[in-house]
Each structure stands twice: as structure tokens, then as C-alpha cells.
N, C-alpha and C positions, 0 to 999 in steps of 0.2 A: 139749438143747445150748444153751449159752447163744449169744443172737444177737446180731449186733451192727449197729448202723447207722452208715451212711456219713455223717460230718463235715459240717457244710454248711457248704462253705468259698463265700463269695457269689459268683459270677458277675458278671466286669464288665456293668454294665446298658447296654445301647443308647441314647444319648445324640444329640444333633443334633451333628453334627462343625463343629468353629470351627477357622476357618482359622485359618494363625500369620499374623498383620498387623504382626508386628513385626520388628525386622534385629536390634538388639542388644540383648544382654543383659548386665548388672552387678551387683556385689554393692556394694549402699551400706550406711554406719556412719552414723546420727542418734542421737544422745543415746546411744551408749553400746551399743547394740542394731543387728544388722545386717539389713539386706532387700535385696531384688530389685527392681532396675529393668527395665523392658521400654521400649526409647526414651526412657532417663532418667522413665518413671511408675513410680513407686513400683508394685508390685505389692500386690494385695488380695485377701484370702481371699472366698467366697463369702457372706459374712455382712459383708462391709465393713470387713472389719478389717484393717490391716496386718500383711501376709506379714511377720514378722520374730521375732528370736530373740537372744539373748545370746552363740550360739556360731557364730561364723563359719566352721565349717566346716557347720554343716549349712547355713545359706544360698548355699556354696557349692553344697555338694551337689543345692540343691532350681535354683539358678542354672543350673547344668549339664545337668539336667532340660529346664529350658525352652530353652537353646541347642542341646539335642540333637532337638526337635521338627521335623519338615519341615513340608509342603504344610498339613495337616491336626496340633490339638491332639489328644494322644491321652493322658488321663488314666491308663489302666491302665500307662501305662510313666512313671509321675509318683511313685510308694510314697513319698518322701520330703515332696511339697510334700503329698500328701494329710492324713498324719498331722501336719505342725504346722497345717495347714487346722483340723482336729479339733480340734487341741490350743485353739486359740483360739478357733473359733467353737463348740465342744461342751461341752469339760471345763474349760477356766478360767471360761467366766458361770456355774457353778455345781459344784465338785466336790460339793459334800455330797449331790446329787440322782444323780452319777454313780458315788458309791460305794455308796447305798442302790438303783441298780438292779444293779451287780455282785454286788452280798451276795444275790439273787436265784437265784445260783449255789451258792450254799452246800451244800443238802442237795442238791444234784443233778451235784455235782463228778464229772469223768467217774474221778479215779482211784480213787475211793469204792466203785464200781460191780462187780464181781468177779464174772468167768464164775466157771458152776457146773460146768462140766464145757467137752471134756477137759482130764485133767490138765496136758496140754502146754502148754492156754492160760492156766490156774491159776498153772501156776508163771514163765509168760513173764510174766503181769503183775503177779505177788509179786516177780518179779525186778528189772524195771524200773520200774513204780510205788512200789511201798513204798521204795524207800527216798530217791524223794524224800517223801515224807509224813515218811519218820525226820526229815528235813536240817529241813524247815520245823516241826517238835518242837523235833531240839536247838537248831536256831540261831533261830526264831523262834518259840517257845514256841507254837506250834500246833496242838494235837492235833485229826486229823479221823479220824472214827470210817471204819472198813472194812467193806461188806456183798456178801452174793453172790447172787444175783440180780436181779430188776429191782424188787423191790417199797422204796417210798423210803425214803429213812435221813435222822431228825432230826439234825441236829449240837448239839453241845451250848451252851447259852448261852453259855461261855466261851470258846467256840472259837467264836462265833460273834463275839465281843469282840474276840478276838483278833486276828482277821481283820480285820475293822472298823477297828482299830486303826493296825493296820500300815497298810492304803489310807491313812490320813489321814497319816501320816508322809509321802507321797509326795508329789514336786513335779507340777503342772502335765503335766511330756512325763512322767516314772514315771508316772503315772495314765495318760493316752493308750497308753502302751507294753503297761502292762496291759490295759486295758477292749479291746484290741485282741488280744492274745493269748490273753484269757476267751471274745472272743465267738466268735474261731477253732475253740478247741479243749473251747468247754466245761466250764474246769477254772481253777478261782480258784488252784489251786495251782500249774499251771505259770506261770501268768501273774505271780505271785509268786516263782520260782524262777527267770525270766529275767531280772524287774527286779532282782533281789537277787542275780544271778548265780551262781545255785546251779549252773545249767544254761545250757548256750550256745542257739543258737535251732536248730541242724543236733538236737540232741538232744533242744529240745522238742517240735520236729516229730516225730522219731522215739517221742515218749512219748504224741505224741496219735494216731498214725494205728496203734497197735501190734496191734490189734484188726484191722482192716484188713487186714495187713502179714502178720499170724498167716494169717489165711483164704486170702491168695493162697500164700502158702507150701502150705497144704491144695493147692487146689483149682486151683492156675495160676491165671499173670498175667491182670486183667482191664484193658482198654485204659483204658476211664472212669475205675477205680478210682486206675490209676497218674496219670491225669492230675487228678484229684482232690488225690491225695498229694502235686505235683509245685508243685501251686498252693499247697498248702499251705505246705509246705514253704517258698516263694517270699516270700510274705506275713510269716510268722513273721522270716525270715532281713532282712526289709527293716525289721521292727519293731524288730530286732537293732540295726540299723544307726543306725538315729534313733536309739535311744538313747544308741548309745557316741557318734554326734558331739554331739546336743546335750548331751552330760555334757563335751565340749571347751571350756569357757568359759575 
């Protein structure tokens, strides 16, 4: 029977808790570009960079964030200021370095992957997978090869170009939106299928956990499993979100 393993979708980490020290919060415009005051201070990512963006709703959004904080900062209820945090202090000092660790994903895309048995679960992920694989063929000339088993599948240089390719078309937060929905769900293809909006993020979720989702339908709900899924879920749907406001410029 083919097996499947549970997603590792990360665990917020245990952090020393930082008080909020601060009353107000604002969205400032300098040069063209907007960011976040805490007490009229500019806010800074964790690398020293200025918290800011071009699209004034997602500074909203990340502003909002930090006026909804009480007693105690609490980063896991933050999804928007984390990923331009990323986008600045990770993926803009260097995409070329963040697209050759993405391509890392290649031959081990999870939609690539095909149980060998039963046929229930065969055709639930012929149903659902393939035919995002068609969508990124016809509309992004990408062909990724299908195997069924676990033993690994090369892809071919030209789809490996291809792939290649399209990452470097992307801006700045596209790159962040992707390397973030890869490292989720394992799969360079939905991560390209949200930024390109093949697929909304409620449906990427549902295309990464299907494996999962198959077994409890078997075997009954498992409590872990659903809160796994749920987090999932959560993550992707918040990736959703930074991308359509910062595409608001």
C-alpha cells in the first residue's frame, strides 16, 4: 500500500515573550513607499531593514497586526509582517541563491509522487493532481514527468529550465509567496500555481494534504492530523493574502 507521510508544516518555536511598550500605531509614506510607526519609530525587520512596501494596503494590514497585540507580542498571530520580514531580510539580498535552493524541489515534487495502490487513492490523485501539472504544461510550458512509487524521478533538463525560468520572472514578494508555499507543501508546482493563480490557496491546501485527507476518510478523523491540516491550511491562506495586497500598488 502506498504510504504517505504527514506534511511538516513548522510549529511556532518558543520565543522569549516581548512586551508591547508601545500606544500607537501608524502607517507612514517616505519616498514613495509605506511603513509602520510604533510611537512615530519607524519600524524594522529583524535584519534592520525597514518594515516597508510599495502597497499601502499590505502596511495596513501588517499596522493592524501590531495594534491588535495586548499585554505580550505574539508573533504567530503576525503571518503578514512575517512574510515581508522574509521578503526583505531573506529573498531580496539574494534571489538567485533562493531560487537555486527551490529548484532543490524538483525531482521530489510531491505531485510527481503516485500511490501504487488502492485504486481509490490512484485515481483521487490523478484527479486532483494532474491536472494542475496539465495547467502548468499548457499555460507555462512545463512538463513534469509522473511516477508511482517512492523510488525518485529525474526531471528533465528542460523542465528543469523551465521551472528555473519562470522563478526568475518573479518579483521580490512572488518569490517570498512561493519559497513559502514550496517549503509548506513540498511541491514547486503548487507554489507556482498560486502565484500564477492557477489555484486559489483554500484549493492549494486541499491539493497538498490529499494524501492525508484520503486516509482519514479510510480510517476516521485523527485529532493531530486535523490540526496539522488546519494549520496548514492557515499558512497557505495567509500567503494568499500578502500576495493579492502587496500586488495593490
Amino acid at each position: 500500500m502506498h504510504e504517505t507521510k504527514p506534511l511538516k508544516v513548522q510549529e511556532p518555536k518558543e520565543e522569549k515573550r516581548r512586551k508591547r511598550v508601545y500606544k500607537t500605531v501608524a502607517v507612514v509614506e517616505r519616498d514613495g513607499c509605506f511603513g509602520v510607526s510604533l510611537d512615530e519609530r519607524q519600524l524594522h525587520t529583524p535584519g534592520r531593514v525597514k518594515l516597508e512596501a510599495k502597497s499601502k494596503e499590505l502596511l495596513d494590514a501588517i499596522a493592524a497586526e501590531w495594534d491588535a497585540q495586548q499585554e505580550f507580542i505574539d508573533p504567530a498571530t503576525m503571518p503578514q509582517t512575517k512574510l515581508l520580514n522574509t521578503a526583505l531580510d531573506r529573498i531580496a539580498p539574494d534571489t538567485g541563491k533562493v531560487i537555486e535552493g527551490l529548484m532543490s524541489y524538483v525531482d521530489a515534487d510531491l505531485l510527481c509522487y503516485r500511490a501504487e495502490t488502492p485504486a481509490s487513492l490512484i485515481e483521487r490523485q490523478a484527479t486532483v493532481w494532474q491536472p494542475i501539472l496539465d495547467t502548468l504544461s499548457a499555460k507555462g510550458g512545463i512538463e513534469m514527468k509522473v511516477c508511482s512509487g517512492l523510488m525518485p524521478e529525474t526531471q528533465e533538463d528542460a523542465t528543469v529550465s523551465s521551472i528555473s525560468a519562470a522563478l526568475r520572472e518573479y518579483d521580490v514578494m512572488e518569490l517570498t509567496a512561493h519559497q513559502a508555499v514550496a517549503s509548506l507543501t513540498g511541491s514547486l508546482a503548487l507554489g507556482l500555481a498560486l502565484v500564477d493563480q492557477y489555484l486559489s490557496g483554500a484549493e492549494v491546501a486541499a491539493a497538498a494534504y490529499l494524501d492525508e485527507t484520503w486516509q482519514m476518510e479510510q480510517w476516521g478523523e485523527d485529532k493531530e492530523a486535523l490540526e496539522r491540516k488546519h494549520l496548514l491550511e492557515k499558512e497557505i491562506l495567509s500567503v494568499e493574502r500578502f500576495l493579492s495586497l502587496a500586488k495593490q500598488v
